[in-house]
C-alpha positions in Angstrom: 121.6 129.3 183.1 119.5 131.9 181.5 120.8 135.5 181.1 118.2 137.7 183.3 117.2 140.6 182.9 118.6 143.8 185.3 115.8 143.9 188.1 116.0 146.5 190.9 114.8 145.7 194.2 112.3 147.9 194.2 110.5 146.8 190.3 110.8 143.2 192.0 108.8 144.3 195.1 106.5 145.9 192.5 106.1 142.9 191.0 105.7 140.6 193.6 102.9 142.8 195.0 101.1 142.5 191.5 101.5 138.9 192.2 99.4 138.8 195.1 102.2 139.1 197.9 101.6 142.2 200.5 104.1 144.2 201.8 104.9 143.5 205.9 107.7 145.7 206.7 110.2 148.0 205.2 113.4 149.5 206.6 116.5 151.1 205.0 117.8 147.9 203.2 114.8 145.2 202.4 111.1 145.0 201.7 109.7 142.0 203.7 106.5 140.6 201.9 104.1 137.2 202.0 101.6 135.4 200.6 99.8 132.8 202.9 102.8 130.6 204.1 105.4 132.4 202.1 107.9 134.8 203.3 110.8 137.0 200.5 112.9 139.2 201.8 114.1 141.5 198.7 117.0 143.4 199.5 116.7 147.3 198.4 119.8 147.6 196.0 119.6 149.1 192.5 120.1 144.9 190.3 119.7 141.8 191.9 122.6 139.7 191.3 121.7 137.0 189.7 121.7 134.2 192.6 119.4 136.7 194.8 117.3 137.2 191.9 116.7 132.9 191.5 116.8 132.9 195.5 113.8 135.1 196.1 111.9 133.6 193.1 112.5 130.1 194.3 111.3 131.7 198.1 108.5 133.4 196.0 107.5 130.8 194.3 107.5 132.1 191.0 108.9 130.6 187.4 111.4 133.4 185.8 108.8 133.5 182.6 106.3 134.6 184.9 108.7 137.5 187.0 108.9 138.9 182.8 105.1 138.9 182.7 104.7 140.7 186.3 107.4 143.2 185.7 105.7 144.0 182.3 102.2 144.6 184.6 103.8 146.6 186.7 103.0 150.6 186.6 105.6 152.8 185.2 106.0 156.5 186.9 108.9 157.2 184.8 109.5 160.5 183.9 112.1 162.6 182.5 114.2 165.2 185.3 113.5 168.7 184.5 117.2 169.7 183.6 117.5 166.6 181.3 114.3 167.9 179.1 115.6 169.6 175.5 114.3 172.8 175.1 112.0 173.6 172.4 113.0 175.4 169.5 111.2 179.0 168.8 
């Protein structure tokens, strides 16, 4: 087995959405998407275990190589809390 990488719920919605897949409902603990035929249900926890994470790319339909290369498309809005910013120096 391969070690994975840490994937949250919500980058592997992101990432399936980049794929092509469209969101069709949320609620407090999964993301429901499809493509065509194809129905994942990604559970909204901050990592995948690895077994969920093989699950919903077998369901997706999608190799592991190609999860590395969506994830690497998806948009970033990371930024920095306020209180965790240094201070600049006078």
């Amino acid at each position: 087995m391969l070690s994975l990488v840490a994937v949250s719920g919500a980058e592997c919605v992101d990432a399936l959405v980049v794929a092509g897949f469209t969101v069709r409902s949320r609620s407090d603990s999964a993301t429901v998407l499809g493509q065509g035929v194809r129905v994942v249900v990604v559970p909204d926890v901050a990592m995948l275990t690895p077994d969920d994470l093989y699950a919903l790319l077998r369901d997706a339909g999608i190799a592991y190589e190609r999860l590395l290369d969506l994830l690497a498309e998806t948009p970033t809005d990371v930024q920095r809390p306020a209180a965790a910013r240094r201070p600049r120096a006078s």
